[in-house]
N, C-alpha and C positions, 0 to 999 in steps of 0.2 A: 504493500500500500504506500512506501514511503515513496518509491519510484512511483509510483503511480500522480501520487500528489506533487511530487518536484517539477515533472513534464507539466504537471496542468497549472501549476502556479507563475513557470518559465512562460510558458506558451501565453495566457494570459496577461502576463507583463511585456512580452514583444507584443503581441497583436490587441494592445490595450484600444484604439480606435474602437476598430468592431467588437469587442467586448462590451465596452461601454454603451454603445450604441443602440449593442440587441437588449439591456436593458431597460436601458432609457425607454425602445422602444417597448417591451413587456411590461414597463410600469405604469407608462399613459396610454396604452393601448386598453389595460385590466381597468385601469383607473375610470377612465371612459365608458367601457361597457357596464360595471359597477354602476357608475351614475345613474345612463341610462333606465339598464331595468330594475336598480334599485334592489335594497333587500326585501328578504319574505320570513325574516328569523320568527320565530313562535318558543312561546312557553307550554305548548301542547306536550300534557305529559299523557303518552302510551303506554300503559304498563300492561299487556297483555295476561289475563288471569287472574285481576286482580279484580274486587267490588266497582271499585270507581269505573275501570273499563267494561265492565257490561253492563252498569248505568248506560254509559255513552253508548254502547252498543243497542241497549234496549231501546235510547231513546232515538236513534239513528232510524232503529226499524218501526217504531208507533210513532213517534212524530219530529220527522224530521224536518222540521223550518223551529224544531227549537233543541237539533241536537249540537248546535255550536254555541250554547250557553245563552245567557242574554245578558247585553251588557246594560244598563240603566243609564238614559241622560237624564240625570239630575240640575233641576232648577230650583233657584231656592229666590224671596221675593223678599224685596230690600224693607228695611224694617218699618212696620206700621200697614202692610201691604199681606196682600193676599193670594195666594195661587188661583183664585176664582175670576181676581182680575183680570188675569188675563188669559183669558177661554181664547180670542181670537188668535194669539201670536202663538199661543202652542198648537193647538189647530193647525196652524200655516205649518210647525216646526212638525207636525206629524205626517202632513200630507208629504211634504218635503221627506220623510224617510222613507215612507212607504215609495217614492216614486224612484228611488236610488235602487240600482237592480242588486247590490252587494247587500239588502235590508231584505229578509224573506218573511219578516214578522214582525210587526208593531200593537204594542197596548198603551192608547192613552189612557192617561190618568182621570182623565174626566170621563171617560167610559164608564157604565156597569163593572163590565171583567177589572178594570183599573181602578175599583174602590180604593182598596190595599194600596194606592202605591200617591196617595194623597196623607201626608203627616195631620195626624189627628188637632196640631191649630192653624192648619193652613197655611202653612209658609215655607213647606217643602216639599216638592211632590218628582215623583221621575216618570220619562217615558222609559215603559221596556223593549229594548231594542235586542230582536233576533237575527243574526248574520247570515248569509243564504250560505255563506262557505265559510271553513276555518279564518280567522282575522290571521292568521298563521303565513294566509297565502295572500296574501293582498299588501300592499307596497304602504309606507307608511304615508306618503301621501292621499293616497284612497283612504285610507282609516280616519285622517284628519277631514277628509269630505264629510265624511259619516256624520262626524260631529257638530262640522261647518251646517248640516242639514237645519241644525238645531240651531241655527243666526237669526231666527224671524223673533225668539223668545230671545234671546240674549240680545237683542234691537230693540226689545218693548221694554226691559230695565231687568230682567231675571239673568242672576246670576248663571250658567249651563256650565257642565261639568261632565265628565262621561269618566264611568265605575265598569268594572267586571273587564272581560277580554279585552275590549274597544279603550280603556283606561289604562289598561299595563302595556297595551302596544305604545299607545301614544306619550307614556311618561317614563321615558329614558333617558337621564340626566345625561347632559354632553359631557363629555373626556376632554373638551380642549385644553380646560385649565390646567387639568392634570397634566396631560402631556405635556404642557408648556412648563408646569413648573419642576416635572421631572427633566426633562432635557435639558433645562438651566441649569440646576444641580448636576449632571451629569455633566456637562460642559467644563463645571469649574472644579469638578476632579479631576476629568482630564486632562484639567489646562492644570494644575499642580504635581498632578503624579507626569505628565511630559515637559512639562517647562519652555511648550513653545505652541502659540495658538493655531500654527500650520496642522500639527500633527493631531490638536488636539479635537477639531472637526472631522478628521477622515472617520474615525469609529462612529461618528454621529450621522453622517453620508453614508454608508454603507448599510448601517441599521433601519434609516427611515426609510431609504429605495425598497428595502425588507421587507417591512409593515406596509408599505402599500401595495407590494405586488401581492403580500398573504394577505391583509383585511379586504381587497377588491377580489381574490378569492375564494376568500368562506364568504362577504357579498352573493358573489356569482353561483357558491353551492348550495346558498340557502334554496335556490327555483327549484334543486333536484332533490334534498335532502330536508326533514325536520333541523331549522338550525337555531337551538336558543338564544335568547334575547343579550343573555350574557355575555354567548363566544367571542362577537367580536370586541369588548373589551378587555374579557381575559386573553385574548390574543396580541391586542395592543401594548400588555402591559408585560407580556413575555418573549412578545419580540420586538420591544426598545430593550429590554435587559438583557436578552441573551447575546441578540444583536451587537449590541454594543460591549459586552463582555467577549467575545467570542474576535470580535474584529482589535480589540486591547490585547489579547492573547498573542498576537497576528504581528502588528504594529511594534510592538513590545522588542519583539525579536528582533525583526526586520530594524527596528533603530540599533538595537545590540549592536547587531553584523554590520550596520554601516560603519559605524562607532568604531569599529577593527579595522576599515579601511576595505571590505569588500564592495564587490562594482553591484550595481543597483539592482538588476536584473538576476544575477547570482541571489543577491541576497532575499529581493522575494523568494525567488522558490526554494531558499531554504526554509523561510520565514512557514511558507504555505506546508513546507515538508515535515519539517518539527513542530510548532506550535499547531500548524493547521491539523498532523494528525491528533493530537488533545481534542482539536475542537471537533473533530470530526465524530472520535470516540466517544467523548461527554454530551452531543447532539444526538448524536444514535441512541445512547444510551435515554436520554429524555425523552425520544421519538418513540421506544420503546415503551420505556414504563409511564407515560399517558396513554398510547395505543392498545394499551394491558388492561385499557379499563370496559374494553367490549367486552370482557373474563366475563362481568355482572349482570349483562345481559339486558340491560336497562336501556333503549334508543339515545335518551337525551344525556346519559352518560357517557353514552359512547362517542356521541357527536361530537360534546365538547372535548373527549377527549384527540378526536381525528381532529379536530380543528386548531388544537393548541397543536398537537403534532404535526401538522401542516403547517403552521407557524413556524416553528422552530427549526422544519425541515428547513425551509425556505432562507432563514437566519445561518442556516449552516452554508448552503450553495452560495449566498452571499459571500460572506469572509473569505470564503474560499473558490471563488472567482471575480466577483466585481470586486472585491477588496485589494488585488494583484494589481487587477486593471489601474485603480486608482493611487495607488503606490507607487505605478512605473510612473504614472503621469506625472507625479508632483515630483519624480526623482529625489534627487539632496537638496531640495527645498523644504524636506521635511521637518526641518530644524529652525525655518526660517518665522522670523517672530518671536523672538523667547520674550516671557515674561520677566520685567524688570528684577533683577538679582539673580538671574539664572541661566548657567551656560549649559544650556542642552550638549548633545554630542560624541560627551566624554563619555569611557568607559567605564562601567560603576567598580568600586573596590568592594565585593560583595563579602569577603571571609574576614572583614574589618569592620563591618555596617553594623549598626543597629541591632538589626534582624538575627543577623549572626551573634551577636552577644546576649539577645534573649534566648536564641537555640541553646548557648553552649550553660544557660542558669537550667532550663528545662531540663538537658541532659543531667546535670549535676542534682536534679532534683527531682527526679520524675515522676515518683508517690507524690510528693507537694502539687504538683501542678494537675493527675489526675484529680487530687480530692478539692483543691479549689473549683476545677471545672463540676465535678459533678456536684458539688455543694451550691453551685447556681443551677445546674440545671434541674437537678431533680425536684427543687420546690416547686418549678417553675411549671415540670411537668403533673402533678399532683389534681390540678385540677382538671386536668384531662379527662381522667375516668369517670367525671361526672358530666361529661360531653352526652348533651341529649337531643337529638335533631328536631328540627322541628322546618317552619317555613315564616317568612317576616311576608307582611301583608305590605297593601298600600299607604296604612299609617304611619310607615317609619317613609315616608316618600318627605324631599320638602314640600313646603306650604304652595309653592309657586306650581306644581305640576297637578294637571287634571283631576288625577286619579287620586290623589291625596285631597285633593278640592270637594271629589265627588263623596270621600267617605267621610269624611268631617262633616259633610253636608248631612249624607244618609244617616251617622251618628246621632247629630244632632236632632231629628225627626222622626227616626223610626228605631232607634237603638240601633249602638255595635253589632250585632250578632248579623244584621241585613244584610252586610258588606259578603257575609261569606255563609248562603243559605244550603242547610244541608239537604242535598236532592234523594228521595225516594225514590227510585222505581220498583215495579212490581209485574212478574210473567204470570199470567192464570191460566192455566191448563186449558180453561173453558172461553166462550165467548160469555163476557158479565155483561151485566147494565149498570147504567146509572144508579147509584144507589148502592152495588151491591156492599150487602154485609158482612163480607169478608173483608172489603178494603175499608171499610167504614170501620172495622174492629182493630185493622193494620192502626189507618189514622189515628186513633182517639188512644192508641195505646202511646204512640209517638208523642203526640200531645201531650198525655201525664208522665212523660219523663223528664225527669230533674235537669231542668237544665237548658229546656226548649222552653220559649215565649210563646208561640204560634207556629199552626198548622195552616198551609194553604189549602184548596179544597183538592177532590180528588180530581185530574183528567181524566179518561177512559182515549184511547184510539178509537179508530173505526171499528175495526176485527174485534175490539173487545176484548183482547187478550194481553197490552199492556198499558199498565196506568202507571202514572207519578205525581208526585203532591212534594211541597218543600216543605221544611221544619226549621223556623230561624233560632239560632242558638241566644242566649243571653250572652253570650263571652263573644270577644275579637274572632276572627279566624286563627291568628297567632298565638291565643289564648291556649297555654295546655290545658281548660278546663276543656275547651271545644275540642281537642284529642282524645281527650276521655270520654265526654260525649260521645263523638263518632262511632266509640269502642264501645259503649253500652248498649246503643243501641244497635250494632252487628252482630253481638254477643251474647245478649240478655231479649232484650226487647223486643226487635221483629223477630228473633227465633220462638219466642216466645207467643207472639199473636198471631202467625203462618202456621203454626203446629196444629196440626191435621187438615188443613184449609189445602185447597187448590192454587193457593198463594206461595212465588218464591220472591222475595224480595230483597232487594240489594240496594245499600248507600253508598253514592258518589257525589260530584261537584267538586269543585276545587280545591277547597279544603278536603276533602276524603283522598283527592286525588293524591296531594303533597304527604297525608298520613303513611297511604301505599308507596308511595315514592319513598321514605324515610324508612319505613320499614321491610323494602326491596335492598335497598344500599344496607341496611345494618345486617340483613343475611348475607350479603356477600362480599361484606368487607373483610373478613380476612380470609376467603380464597382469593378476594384480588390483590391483598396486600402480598400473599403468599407469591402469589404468580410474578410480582414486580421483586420483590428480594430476589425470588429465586433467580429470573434473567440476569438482574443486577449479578447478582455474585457470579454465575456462568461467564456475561462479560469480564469482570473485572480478573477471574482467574483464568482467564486463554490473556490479558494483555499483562498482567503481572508474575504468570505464573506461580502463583503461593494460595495456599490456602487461608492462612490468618488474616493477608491483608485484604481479600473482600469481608469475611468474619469482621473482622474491623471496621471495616467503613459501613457496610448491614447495622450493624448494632450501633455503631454515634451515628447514622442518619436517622434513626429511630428517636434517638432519646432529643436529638434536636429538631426533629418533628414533631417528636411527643410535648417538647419546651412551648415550641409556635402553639400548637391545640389547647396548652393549658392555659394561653395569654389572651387567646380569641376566649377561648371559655370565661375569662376574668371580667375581659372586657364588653363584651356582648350576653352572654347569658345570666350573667352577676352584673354584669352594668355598674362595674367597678370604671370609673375615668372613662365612660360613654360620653359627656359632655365633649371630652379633646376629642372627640371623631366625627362631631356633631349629631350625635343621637339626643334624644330625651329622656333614654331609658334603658332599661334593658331589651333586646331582640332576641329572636330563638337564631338559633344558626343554622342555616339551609342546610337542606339534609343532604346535598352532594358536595357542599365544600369541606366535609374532610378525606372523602373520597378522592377528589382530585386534586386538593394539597395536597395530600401525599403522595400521589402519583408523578406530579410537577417537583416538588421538593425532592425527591429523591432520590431524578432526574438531574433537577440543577443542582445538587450539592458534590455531585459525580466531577463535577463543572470543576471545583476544586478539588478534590478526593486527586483527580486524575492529573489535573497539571501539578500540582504537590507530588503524590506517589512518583512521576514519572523522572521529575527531577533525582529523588531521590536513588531510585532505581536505577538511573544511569553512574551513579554515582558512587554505589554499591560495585555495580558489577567492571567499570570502565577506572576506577581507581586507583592508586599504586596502592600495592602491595601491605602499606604500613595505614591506612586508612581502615578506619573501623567502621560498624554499620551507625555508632554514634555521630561520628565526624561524618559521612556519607548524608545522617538526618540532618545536621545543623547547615552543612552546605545545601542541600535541598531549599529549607526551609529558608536560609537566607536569598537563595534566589528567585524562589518564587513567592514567599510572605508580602512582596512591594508591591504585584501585581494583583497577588489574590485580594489584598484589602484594597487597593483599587479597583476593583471588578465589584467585591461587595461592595462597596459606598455603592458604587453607579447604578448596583440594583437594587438595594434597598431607594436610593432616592427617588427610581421610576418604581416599584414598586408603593413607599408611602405614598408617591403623589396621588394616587388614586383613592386613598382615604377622604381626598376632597370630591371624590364623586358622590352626589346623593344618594345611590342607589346603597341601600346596606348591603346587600351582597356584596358588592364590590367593594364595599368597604371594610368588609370580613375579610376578604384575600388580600386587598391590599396589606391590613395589617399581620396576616396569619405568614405572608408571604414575607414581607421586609424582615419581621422579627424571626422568623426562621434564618434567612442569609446572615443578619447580623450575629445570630448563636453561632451560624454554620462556620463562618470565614475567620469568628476569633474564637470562643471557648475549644470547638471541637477542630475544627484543620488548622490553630494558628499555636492549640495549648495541650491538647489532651490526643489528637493523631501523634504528634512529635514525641508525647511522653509514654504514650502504649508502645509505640515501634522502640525505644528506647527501652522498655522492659522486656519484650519479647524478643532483642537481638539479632542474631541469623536465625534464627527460628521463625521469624517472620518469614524470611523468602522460601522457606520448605516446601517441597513438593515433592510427593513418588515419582521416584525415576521414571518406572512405565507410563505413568499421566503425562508426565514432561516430553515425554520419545514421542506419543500419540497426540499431543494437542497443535494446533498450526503455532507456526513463530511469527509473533505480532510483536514489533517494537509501536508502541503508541506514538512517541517522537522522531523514531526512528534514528537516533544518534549512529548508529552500531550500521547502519544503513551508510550511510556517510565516512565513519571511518574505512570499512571496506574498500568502497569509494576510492577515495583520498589514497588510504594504501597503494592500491593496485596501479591507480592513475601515477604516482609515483614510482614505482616498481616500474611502469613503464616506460618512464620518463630515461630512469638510469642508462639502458645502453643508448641511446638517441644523443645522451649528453655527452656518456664515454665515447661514443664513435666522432662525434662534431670536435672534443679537445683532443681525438688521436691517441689517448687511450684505452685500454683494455677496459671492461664495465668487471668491476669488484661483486 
């Protein structure tokens, strides 16, 4: 692979023009069509087998113009004012949906059927608005018409608002800020860890051409694929990190080698041969254990998980061709710019640095430094185990977005519990009628359970054979009392009123759905966790050949994954320092983001596991003779500690930046994410890797001879690729030079 990677990093760097170009051209070509036909991303959760999904199923087959939910426009009438007043402009605002062919069913509120949906003092009422197709498939501009429908009321002085699907589509906080205030912070570690502003845009170039060719992408894969609403933020936020980590790794080198007085075009493609195979391995390695999470079998787990890994894949191709390209361009200008007091250039003196004098206290003390690491981590992780999934509603949205308009609204007029009605259906054996007493014993059983305010009436279909009726909860939908609900009455209550009847009945809707959702992921979170260690460590023992040291990195990627989970749980579930993230409170935490934090984190902390180990390992084996596996760790660690906590700043700082997104989800990963890289790059790869390998000695690098004889030979940097190289090339060199001075070659 290393030959492999030097050709394509050389090649790249001579024919930097057309490299750039085909680009340039794949970025605004993506970028464009993107625009065009827009996204279709949905929060449609499929869970095949579950309650909620043959709700949907039942209600797809008796009445389908209301089996894509109903979203509610909510109007509320400025104070002193009545919803009666104005019959005429909601009128207009009715007519107007029904005439929209994306509306397949409307209930005014001033109708009969629309009693219920009139606040009992008049001053907040909703249309119910039914979708003809998933709000999933329709672009968010079309979804904004929807609402637009509803401008004749919001012209006569009512506040409009739109709740349920048609609400969560249309209220998704922008990313701009974040992105802009993570790439500023990223900027000005670059520009301190390189000491010249030339150098220190190229990593930021390379990563955003990245982000756009992969967000116009999963854009473009939402038409063919379920693609959630989240993807393309957690993709934004993992490939300006990776991105830009990955392309520092790169650049890093590539200044080393010029720094020595190699020619420009040499020195990429060693740049791309050594550092790029790290980036290549530590990419793969992420590409993998998020793609590990189809193991669960869940659609929308799975998607986010292709979409980050298409992300990331794309972050790799980058560094490792447009990042050549743009390195031969700027040649030995790369130095050009330094920051006041700093002479870029030079060669660093690494076995006299800093980094090297905390290696050589580590070594001297390496009980002290495990138990200080684990003495932070393990409180940290403590609160982990009482990680309870749940799902955060529209309430934690800000004040400024619809759907947070809409349920503050419904809150205030019809109770919390409105926001998130839990849906009945029921199959009868038989053709019933109106009336019958079978569903009439379902309902009123429903009704007297603790916990329920109100029972809608029953529907029947045509066929007679499925009905459904809602049941509003007194709690949030985020509310774990409305969890327990859901479970009573699955469990106790319609089992209990169906028994001997011709009645199967089953609970769904949204809330039911997110239950199923959370309790799909917790049964198959540790066969997926299983399946991500185990490739994890497969890789890591064919590139390191040893046993202990993937044993090693397994076990600290856990416990600093275990730290992140206990910090999200602190903060979000305990709603301990919720105000610093701009919550109001406590939130539940979405039931697949520990799923795929751990699948991404475990990913990225390989990120340094591998350019760390790799150092080291050359160091080990390519050493004189008097060199111990201690000195081998310190040297390691000295030469790559500068850049590993350069990489971490730059991803934590695009990782927090998205705590400034409103969306709480994103605001979970943001912080679950940052605070894992900051545990990752100092407790465990900068304090506690150094001081385990420092106990374990050569014992570290063991491996059965026959595993050794039988497994491929993979140098990750390839060094030993190089010296070969260089040998032979010299070997060769000898008689060429003895025949040209007219002596004998020795």
């Amino acid at each position: 692979m290393t030959g492999f990677l030097y050709h394509l990093g050389r090649a790249c760097s001579r024919h930097r023009l057309p490299v750039l170009a085909i680009w340039l051209a794949i970025a605004v070509g993506l970028a464009l069509a993107s625009a065009h036909f827009g996204s279709q991303a949905s929060d449609n959760v499929s869970l095949p087998g579950t309650g909620s999904q043959q709700v949907t199923d039942l209600l797809q087959r008796g009445f389908p113009a209301q089996a894509n939910g109903a979203s509610p426009i909510v109007m509320r009438a400025p104070q002193g004012r009545h919803i009666a007043d104005y019959k005429s402009a909601i009128d207009d605002s009715v007519k107007a949906l029904e005439a929209n062919p994306l509306v397949a069913k409307v209930i005014s509120p001033l109708d009969q059927a629309g009693a219920a949906q009139v606040s009992r003092d008049g001053t907040v009422a909703f249309i119910s608005m039914y979708p003809a197709e998933s709000l999933g498939s329709v672009t968010i501009g079309k979804a904004q018409g929807i609402l637009d429908d509803a401008n004749a009321a919001k012209h006569a002085g009512l506040s409009t608002s739109a709740g349920g699907p048609l609400g969560s589509k249309l209220s998704k906080p922008s990313t701009e800020s974040s992105e802009v205030v993570g790439l500023t912070m990223a900027l000005i570690v670059l520009a301190f860890t390189f000491g010249t502003f030339v150098a220190m845009g190229l990593p930021i170039l390379s990563a955003l051409i990245g982000v756009i060719v992969g967000l116009s992408g999963i854009t473009l894969l939402s038409h063919l694929v379920v693609v959630p609403t989240s993807a393309p933020t957690l993709a934004i936020m993992l490939g300006l990190g990776v991105g830009i980590d990955y392309a520092l790794f790169i650049v890093t080198t590539h200044r080393d080698t010029l720094a020595h007085g190699m020619e420009v075009h040499e020195s990429v493609a060693r740049a791309v041969a050594t550092s790029g195979g790290a980036v290549l391995f530590a990419g793969t390695t992420v590409v993998v254990a998020v793609c590990s999470l189809a193991v669960a079998g869940i659609p929308l787990v799975t998607t986010l998980g292709l979409t980050t890994g298409l992300m990331v894949a794309i972050a790799v191709v980058c560094a490792l061709t447009l990042l050549p390209a743009i390195l031969a361009s700027v040649g030995t200008r790369i130095d050009s710019l330094p920051l006041p007091g700093r002479r870029p250039g030079r060669p660093l003196d690494v076995e006299h640095s800093r980094w090297a004098r905390f290696a050589r206290w580590i070594m001297r003390h390496p009980l002290v430094s495990v138990a200080i690491a684990l003495a932070i981590l393990i409180p940290l992780a403590i609160p982990a185990f009482s990680l309870h999934f749940g799902q955060t509603d529209t309430g934690a949205l800000p004040k400024d977005e619809t759907a947070r308009q809409a349920y503050d609204d419904i809150t205030y007029g019809f109770g919390v519990g409105t926001n998130g009605p839990i849906v009945i259906a029921a199959q009868i054996s038989r053709a019933a009628q109106p009336g019958d007493p079978q569903l009439a014993q379902l309902q009123q059983a429903v009704a007297r359970t603790h916990g329920v305010v109100s029972v809608s009436p029953v529907a029947l279909d045509q066929a007679g054979t499925v009905a459904t009726f809602s049941a509003i909860p007194s709690t949030a939908p985020s509310d774990f009392a409305t969890e327990d609900l859901v479970r009573t009455l699955r469990d106790t209550t319609i089992p209990g009123a169906v028994r001997g009847t011709d009645v199967t009945a089953y609970v769904g809707g949204s809330t039911a759905a997110f239950i199923d959702l959370s309790e799909e992921i917790s049964d198959t979170l540790p066969e997926t966790i299983a399946v991500i260690i185990g490739l994890s460590f497969l890789l890591l023992t064919i590139a390191f050949r040893s046993f202990l040291v993937p044993l090693k990195a397994a076990v600290m990627n856990l416990l600093s994954i275990g730290a992140a989970y206990g910090v999200v749980v602190m903060v979000f579930q305990y709603g301990w320092f919720s105000s610093l993230v701009g919550l109001e409170g406590p939130v539940p935490i979405v039931s697949f983001l520990p799923l795929l934090m751990f699948a991404g984190l475990f990913g990225l902390s390989m990120d340094y596991e591998v350019f760390l180990m790799s150092h080291v390992q050359e160091h080990v084996k390519s050493g004189p003779p008097t060199r111990t596996p201690r000195d081998a760790i310190v040297v390691g660690l000295a030469e790559s500690a500068r850049v590993i906590t350069a990489a971490a700043l730059i991803m934590v700082a695009v990782f927090a930046s998205f705590i400034l997104n409103g969306d709480p989800t994103i605001k979970q990963f943001g912080v679950g994410l940052s605070v894992a890289v900051i545990i990752d790059a100092t407790l465990v790869r900068c304090l506690l890797v150094p001081a385990t390998m420092a106990l374990m000695g050569r014992a570290a690098w063991w491996i059965p001879r026959w595993l050794d004889r039988r497994m491929p030979q993979v140098s990750v940097e390839g060094h030993g690729w190089f010296a070969e190289r260089d040998a032979a090339a010299a070997a060769a060199a000898q008689p060429a030079a003895a025949a040209q001075s007219g002596s004998p070659a020795k």
